[in-house]
Each structure stands twice: as structure tokens, then as C-alpha cells.
C-alpha positions in Angstrom: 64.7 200.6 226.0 68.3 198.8 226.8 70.7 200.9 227.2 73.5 201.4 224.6 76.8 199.5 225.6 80.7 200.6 224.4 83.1 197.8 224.6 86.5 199.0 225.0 89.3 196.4 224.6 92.3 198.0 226.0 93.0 199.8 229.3 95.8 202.2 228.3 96.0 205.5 227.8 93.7 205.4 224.0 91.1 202.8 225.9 90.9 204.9 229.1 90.8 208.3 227.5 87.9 206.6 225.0 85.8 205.3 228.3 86.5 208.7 230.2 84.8 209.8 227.4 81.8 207.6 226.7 81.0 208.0 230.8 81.4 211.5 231.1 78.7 211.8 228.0 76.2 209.5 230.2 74.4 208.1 226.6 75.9 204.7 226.8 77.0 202.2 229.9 80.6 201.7 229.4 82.6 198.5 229.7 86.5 198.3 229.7 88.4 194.8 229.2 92.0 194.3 229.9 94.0 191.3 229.2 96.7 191.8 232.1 95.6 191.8 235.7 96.0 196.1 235.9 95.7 199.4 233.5 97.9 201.0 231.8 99.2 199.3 228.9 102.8 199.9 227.9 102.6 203.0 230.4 102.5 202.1 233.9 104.1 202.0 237.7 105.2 198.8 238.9 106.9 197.8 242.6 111.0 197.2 242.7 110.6 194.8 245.2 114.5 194.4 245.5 114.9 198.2 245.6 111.6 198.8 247.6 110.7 201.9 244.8 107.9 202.6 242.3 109.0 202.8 238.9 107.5 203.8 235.4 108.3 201.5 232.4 109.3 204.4 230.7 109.8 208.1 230.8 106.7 209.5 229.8 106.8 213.3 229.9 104.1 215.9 228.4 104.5 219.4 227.0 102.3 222.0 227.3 101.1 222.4 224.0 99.5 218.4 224.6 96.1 220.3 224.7 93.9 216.5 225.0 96.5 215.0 227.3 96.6 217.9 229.2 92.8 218.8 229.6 91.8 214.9 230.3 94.5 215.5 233.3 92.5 218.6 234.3 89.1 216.6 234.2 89.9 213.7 236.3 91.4 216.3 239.3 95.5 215.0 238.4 96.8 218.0 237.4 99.0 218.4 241.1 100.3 214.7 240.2 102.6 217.0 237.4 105.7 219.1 237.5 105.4 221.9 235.4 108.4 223.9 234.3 108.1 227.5 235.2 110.4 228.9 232.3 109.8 227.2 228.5 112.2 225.4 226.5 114.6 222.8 226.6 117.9 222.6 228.1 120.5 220.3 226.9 123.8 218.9 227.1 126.7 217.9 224.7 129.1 215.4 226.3 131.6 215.7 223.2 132.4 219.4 223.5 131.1 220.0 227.5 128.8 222.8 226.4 125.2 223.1 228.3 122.3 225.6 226.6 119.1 226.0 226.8 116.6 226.7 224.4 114.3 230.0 225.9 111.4 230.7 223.7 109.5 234.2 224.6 106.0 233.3 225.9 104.2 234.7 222.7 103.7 233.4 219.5 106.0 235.6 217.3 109.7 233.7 217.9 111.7 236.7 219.0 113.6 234.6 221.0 115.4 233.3 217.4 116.8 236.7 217.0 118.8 236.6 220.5 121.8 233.6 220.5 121.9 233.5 223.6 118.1 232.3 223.4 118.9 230.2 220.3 121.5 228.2 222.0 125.6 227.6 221.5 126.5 227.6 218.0 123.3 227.3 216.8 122.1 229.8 214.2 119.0 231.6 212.8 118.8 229.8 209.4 119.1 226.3 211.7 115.6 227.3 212.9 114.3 229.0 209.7 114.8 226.0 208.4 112.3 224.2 210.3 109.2 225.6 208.1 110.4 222.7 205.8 108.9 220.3 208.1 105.8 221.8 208.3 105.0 221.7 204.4 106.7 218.6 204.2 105.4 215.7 201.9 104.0 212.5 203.3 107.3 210.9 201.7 110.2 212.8 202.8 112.0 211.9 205.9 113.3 214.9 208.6 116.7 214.6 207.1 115.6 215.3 204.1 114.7 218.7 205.0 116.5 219.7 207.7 119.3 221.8 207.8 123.2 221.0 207.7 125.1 220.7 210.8 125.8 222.0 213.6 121.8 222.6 213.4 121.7 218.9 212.6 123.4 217.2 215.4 122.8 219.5 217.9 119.3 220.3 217.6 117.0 218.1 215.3 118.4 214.9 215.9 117.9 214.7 220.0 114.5 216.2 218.9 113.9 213.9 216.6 114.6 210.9 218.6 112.4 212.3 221.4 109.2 212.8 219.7 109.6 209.5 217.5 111.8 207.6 218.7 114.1 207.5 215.6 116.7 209.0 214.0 116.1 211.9 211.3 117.5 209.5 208.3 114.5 207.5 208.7 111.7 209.2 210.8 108.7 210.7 209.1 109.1 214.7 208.4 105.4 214.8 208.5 105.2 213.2 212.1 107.7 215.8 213.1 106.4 219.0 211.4 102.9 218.3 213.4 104.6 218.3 216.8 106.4 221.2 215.7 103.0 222.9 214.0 101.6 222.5 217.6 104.5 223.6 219.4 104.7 227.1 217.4 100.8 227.4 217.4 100.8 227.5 221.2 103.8 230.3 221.1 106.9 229.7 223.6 104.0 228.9 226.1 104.1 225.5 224.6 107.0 223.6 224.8 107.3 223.8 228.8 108.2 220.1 230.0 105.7 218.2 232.4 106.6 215.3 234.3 104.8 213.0 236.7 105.5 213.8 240.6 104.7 210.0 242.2 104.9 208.1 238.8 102.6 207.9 235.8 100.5 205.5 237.5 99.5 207.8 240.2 99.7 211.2 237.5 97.7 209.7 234.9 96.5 206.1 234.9 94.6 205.5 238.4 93.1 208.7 238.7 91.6 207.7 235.4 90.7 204.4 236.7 88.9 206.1 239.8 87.0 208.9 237.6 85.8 205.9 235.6 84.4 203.8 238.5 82.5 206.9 239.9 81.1 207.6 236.5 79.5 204.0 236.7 81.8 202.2 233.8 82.5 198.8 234.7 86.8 197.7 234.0 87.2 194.4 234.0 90.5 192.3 234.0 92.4 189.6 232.8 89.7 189.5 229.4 91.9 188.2 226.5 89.9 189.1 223.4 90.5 186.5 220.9 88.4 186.7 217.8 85.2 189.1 216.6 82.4 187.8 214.9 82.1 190.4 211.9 78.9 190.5 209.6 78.7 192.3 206.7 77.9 195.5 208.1 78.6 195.3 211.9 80.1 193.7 215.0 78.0 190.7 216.3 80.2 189.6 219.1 83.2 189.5 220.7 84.8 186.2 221.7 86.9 186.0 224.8 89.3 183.4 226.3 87.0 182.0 228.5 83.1 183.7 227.6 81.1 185.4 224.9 79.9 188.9 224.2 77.1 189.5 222.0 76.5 192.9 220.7 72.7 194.4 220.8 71.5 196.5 217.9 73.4 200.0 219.4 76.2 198.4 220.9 80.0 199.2 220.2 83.5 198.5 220.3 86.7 200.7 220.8 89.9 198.1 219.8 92.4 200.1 222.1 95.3 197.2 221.9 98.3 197.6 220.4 99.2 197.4 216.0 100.1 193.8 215.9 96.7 192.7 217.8 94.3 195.2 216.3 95.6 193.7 212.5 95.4 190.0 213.8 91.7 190.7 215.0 90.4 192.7 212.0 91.0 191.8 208.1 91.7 194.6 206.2 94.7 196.4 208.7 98.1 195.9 207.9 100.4 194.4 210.2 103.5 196.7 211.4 106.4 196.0 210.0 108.4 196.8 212.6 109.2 198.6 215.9 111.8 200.8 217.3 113.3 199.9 220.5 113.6 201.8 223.8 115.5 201.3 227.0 115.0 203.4 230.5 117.3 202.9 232.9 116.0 204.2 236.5 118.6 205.4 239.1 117.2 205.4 242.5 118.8 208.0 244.2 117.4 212.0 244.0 118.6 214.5 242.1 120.9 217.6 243.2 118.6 220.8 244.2 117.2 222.6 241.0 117.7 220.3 239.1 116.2 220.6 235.4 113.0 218.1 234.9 114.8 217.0 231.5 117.9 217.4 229.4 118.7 216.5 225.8 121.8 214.7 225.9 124.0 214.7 222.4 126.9 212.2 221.6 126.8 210.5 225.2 125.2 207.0 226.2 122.2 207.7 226.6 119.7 210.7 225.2 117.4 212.0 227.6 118.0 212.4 231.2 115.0 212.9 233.8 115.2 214.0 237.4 112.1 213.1 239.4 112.2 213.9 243.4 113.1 210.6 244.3 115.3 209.4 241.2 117.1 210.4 238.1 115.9 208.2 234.9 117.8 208.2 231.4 116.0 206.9 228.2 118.0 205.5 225.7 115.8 205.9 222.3 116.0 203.8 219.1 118.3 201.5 221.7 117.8 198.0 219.3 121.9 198.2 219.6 121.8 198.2 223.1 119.0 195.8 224.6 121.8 193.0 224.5 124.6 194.5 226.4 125.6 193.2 229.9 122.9 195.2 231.7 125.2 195.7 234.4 127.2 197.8 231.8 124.5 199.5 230.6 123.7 201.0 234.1 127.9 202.1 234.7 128.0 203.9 231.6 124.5 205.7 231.9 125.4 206.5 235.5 129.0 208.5 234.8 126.7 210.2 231.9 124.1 211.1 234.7 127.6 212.3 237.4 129.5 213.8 234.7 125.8 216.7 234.1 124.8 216.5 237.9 128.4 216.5 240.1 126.9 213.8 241.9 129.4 210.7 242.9 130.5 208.7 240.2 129.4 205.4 242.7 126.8 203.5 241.1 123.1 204.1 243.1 121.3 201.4 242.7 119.2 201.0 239.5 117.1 199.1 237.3 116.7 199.1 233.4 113.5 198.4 231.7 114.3 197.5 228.3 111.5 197.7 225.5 112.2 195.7 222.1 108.3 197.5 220.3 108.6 200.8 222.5 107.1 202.5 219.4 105.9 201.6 215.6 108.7 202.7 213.3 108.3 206.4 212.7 109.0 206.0 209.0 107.1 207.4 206.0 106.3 204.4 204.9 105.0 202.8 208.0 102.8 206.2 208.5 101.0 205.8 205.6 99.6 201.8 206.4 98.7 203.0 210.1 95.2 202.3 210.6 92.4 205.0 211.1 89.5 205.1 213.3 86.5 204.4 211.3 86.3 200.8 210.3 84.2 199.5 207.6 81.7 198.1 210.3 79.5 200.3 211.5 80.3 199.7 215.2 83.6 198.8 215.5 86.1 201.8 215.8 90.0 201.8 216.7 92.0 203.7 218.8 95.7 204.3 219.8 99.1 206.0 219.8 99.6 204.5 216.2 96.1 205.3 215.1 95.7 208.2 212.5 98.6 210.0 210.4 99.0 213.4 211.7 101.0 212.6 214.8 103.4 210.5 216.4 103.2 207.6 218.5 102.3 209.5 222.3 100.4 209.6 225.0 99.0 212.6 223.0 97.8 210.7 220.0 96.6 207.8 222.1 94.3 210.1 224.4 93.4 212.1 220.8 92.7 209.0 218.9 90.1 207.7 222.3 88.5 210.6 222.3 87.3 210.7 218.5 86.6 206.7 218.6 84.5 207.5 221.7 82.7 210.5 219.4 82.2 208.2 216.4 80.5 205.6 218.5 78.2 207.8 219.9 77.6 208.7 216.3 79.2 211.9 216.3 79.7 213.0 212.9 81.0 216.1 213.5 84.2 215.0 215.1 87.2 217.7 215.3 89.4 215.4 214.2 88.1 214.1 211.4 91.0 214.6 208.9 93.4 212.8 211.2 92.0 209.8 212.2 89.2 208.7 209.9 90.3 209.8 206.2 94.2 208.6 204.3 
């Protein structure tokens, strides 16, 4: 008998983790299709060739309580390709007032750490925390300022927070979406909020070691494949149509749709279209950082809100940055660089640097574009979809992409028994 195939349309981080999957499991044969000429998506390491350095196209950090990101990194051997923090929390960085903290959870999962300011942070107080369990229990319609507390708890906590795991301000960003990182975070203790980055690049830490794993596994990735139509019966997938050839599905054949919102709801009727996006913009510094440096700081009330220090360059990301993709990029680069001097004493002389600006860094983080984000199961039999903005439980991430792979890749081997059946298959 034929073997069963799995289609996956997509090659980034949802598609891969789906066909790491599906090979590992050694039922099916595995294809992947890409439309550009590499993998990676939205996530990636390109060449400077003016600056002779790899970049990212983004800033693409993990935590430690990323349990799926982090044990696909184990599988495929690329866990040395990350820079773990030895000591939990966050530190961060107020360019208004000059203060520097850090947040220092204990390792264990009772927060004793709240009880000590000097753990908590400057200024920031117990009930600033307490009020946190708010999020957790939050309904689907309430947004994070809605429930959380007052200032200075506000600005100088659950705002940078905010903008870092969805890329939005708390007036507007879903206090669902939030409580689940948060609900993760506490349910790994201290332990997990330690801040991973990639060594060499995301390509190297995450995408091509992928890539190889999947080629020694037997699947097949095959580029420059613009999927442009499926034929869909009443009950299943017939075919898929590509640019330039046809697919037609056998009787236990599959497909994983791993492409982004807007393409997944022009291929399939029945998915909403987003209504939006929320911009980003990184701006990448190539020069390294000063010894001991931390791998991340949470910058409040400067221009920019996240700086990153990699062994070879410092990166800032500017989040929900719609207001700034216009400005003289030039400008951009001048202020984000005295930003970058003013935490690290380097020179205020401009290194040079390159900004890569993203207009749909993220689907809008809002309640009410969480609630039309499309699940996994589709109502064809063999068609399933996966993605950072698939499912309802957690924010657009690298997380939720390599989640929502995973539990397409278990439906389509007709798993029924999938772990994460409540947040990707049912509203």
C-alpha cells in the first residue's frame, strides 16, 4: 500500500515544527513547500552585504518556560546555538527617571521573591504584582488595562511586558493572551522566565538545524512552490494547485496550511481575514556589546523598547512602531543608538547599523481579533492549519507557531487525543 503523504505549505517555524513532527513519527512521507527561495518565514538570517554581517529580521528571543519551543531545540541537537541566562528575571531600564532594576524571581514556584523590594524592583509594589491574578481569570473580552493595576505598576511594569509578548499596548491587547504567558510563566516557578537568545542568529539557532534534521529524516522541502488555490470537495482536500504544477491528494493524504492569516483566509472559505496588524521595527547595531552585558533589557519612556546584546551586535526592537516606519531611517538609527550609549557607556558615535522595518510584524493582539483567529481542525477532513495566529490561548510566537505544528501534525496522523485540544481545535 502507498504510503501516506503530509503536505505542508509553509517553511517557518509552525510548518517546520509540523514536518519535524510528521518525520520523526515515520507513518507518513513528508513534503514541505515554500514560496520564497529559503525557510524560515517572517523569522530568518539574511547577509548585510554592505556591512559584511548576518542579521535576523527580528529579535526573536525564548524564555524558559517555552516548553515546545524549547524541547523541538533539544530534538534537532541546537540547544548550544542559545544563550541562556544563568539568574531568572528581567532587567530593565527607565530613561525618564535613570533608574535600572531587575526583576529576581526565586527558582521555586511559591513567589517569595514579591515579598523582598529589592526583588520586586524600584518603586514597584506588592499589590502591583497581586494584581496580576486578574489576568489570569480574565474574560475573553477585557483588555490588560482593564485589569491591571494603577501606576507606577502600570508604566513600569505591564506595559513593556505587554508590548513584548504582543506586541501592543495594554489599552488594546487581549488580557487573555497575556494571562496565558503569565499562567505559564508562574507554572514553571522563577525557573521560567530566564531569557534565551540565539548565539550565531536564528537561522543557525533554530531554522537550518531544522532544515537538516528534516532532510536526514527523509522529508522532501521544496522551494519557490506558490500555492494558489485548493480544490475542496465536500468532505476533503482533492488537490492543491500550484503556480506552475498540480498536486492531487490520494485517499490518506494531508495538508498542513503553515502560511501566514491573510493567505490561509484567501485559500480556504469559511476563515476570516485579519483585520489588521501591528507593526514592528529592529534596528541592528553592528558593533559588540561591553563585557557582561545583560541578553535583554526592557526599556520604558525611551526610543525604543527592548534592547538585545548578542556577541557580535547590540539590536533594539521598537514594538507597535506603525508611528515610526516612516521616519528618516537615518534618524531612527541616531536616536536608537544614544538610547543603546546612554544603558551601555559605549561612544555616542554611530556604529554602523541597519533597520528592518515590519508593517504585519504580528496580527493585532486585541480581543476581538482573538476571538476570529482560526483553529486547527478544518471542516475537511484532511486539511488542518497551523501558525503563530492559530488557536486562542496564546499570543502570536515562536511558541504558538511550533505548538500549533505540532497538534496539526497530530491531527493529521489522526490523533485524537491531542494535548492541546482546547486551544487549537475548539472556540
Amino acid at each position: 500500500m502507498k504510503r501516506a503523504v503530509v503536505h505542508i505549505v509553509g517553511a517557518g517555524a509552525a510548518g517546520l515544527a509540523a514536518a519535524r513532527a510528521l518525520a520523526a513519527d515515520g507513518r507518513c512521507d513528508v513534503v514541505v513547500h515554500d514560496c520564497a527561495p529559503y525557510a524560515g518565514g517572517r523569522r530568518r538570517t539574511f547577509h548585510d552585504e554592505a556591512l559584511g554581517v548576518d542579521f535576523d529580521t527580528g529579535n526573536f528571543p525564548l524564555i524558559s518556560s517555552w516548553t515546545a519551543s524549547l524541547s523541538l531545540i533539544e530534538a534537532i541537537g541546537a540547544r548550544g546555538e542559545w544563550r541562556e541566562e544563568t539568574e531568572p528575571g528581567v532587567a530593565f531600564a527607565d530613561f525618564a527617571t535613570g533608574e535600572r532594576w531587575r526583576l529576581r524571581p526565586n527558582a521555586g514556584r511559591a513567589p517569595l521573591w514579591l515579598l523582598g523590594g529589592k526583588w520586586r524592583g524600584v518603586g514597584l509594589r506588592l499589590s502591583d504584582f497581586w494584581a496580576a491574578r486578574r489576568l489570569i481569570s480574565a474574560p475573553p473580552s477585557a483588555t490588560v488595562a482593564s485589569v491591571a493595576p494603577g501606576e507606577p505598576g502600570r508604566t513600569m511594569l505591564w506595559r513593556p511586558l505587554t508590548l513584548a509578548a504582543l506586541n501592543a499596548p495594554p489599552e488594546i491587547a487581549s488580557a487573555q493572551l497575556a494571562g496565558a504567558v503569565l499562567r505559564r510563566i508562574l507554572l514553571a516557578g522563577g525557573a521560567g522566565l530566564r531569557i534565551l537568545t540565539p548565539v550565531n542568529g536564528f537561522g543557525r539557532a533554530f531554522v537550518e538545524p531544522i532544515a537538516r534534521n528534516l532532510q536526514r529524516l527523509g522529508a522532501a522541502i521544496r522551494f519557490k512552490r506558490r500555492l494558489i488555490a485548493l480544490d475542496l470537495g465536500p468532505e476533503r482536500l482533492t488537490s492543491l494547485e500550484f503556480e506552475h504544477d498540480r498536486v492531487d491528494l490520494g485517499p490518506r493524504d494531508a495538508l498542513i496550511l503553515a502560511t501566514p492569516w491573510s493567505v490561509t483566509a484567501d485559500l480556504i472559505s469559511g476563515i476570516p481575514a485579519p483585520t489588521g496588524a501591528s507593526a514592528a521595527m529592529t534596528v541592528h547595531f553592528a558593533t559588540p556589546p561591553p563585557p557582561r552585558a545583560p541578553a535583554a533589557i526592557a526599556a520604558l519612556n525611551g526610543p525604543f523598547d527592548w534592547l538585545f546584546a548578542y556577541h557580535d551586535r547590540l539590536s533594539v526592537t521598537i514594538n507597535d512602531a506603525a508611528a515610526r516606519l516612516d521616519a528618516p531611517r537615518d534618524q531612527v538609527a541616531a536616536e536608537c543608538w544614544l538610547g543603546v550609549a546612554a544603558l551601555t557607556a559605549l561612544s555616542d558615535a554611530l556604529p554602523a547599523w541597519r533597520i528592518v522595518p515590519s508593517r504585519r510584524a504580528s496580527p493585532l493582539a486585541t480581543p476581538e481579533e482573538t476571538a476570529r483567529r482560526p483553529l486547527c481542525r478544518t471542516p475537511w477532513s484532511n486539511l488542518f492549519v497551523a501558525g503563530g495566529h492559530v488557536g486562542r490561548l496564546l499570543p502570536d510566537s515562536i511558541e504558538n507557531a511550533v505548538r500549533s505544528g505540532m497538534e496539526a501534525a497530530r491531527l493529521a496522523l489522526g490523533d485524537e487525543s491531542a494535548r492541546e485540544q482546547l486551544s487549537y481545535q475548539k472556540p
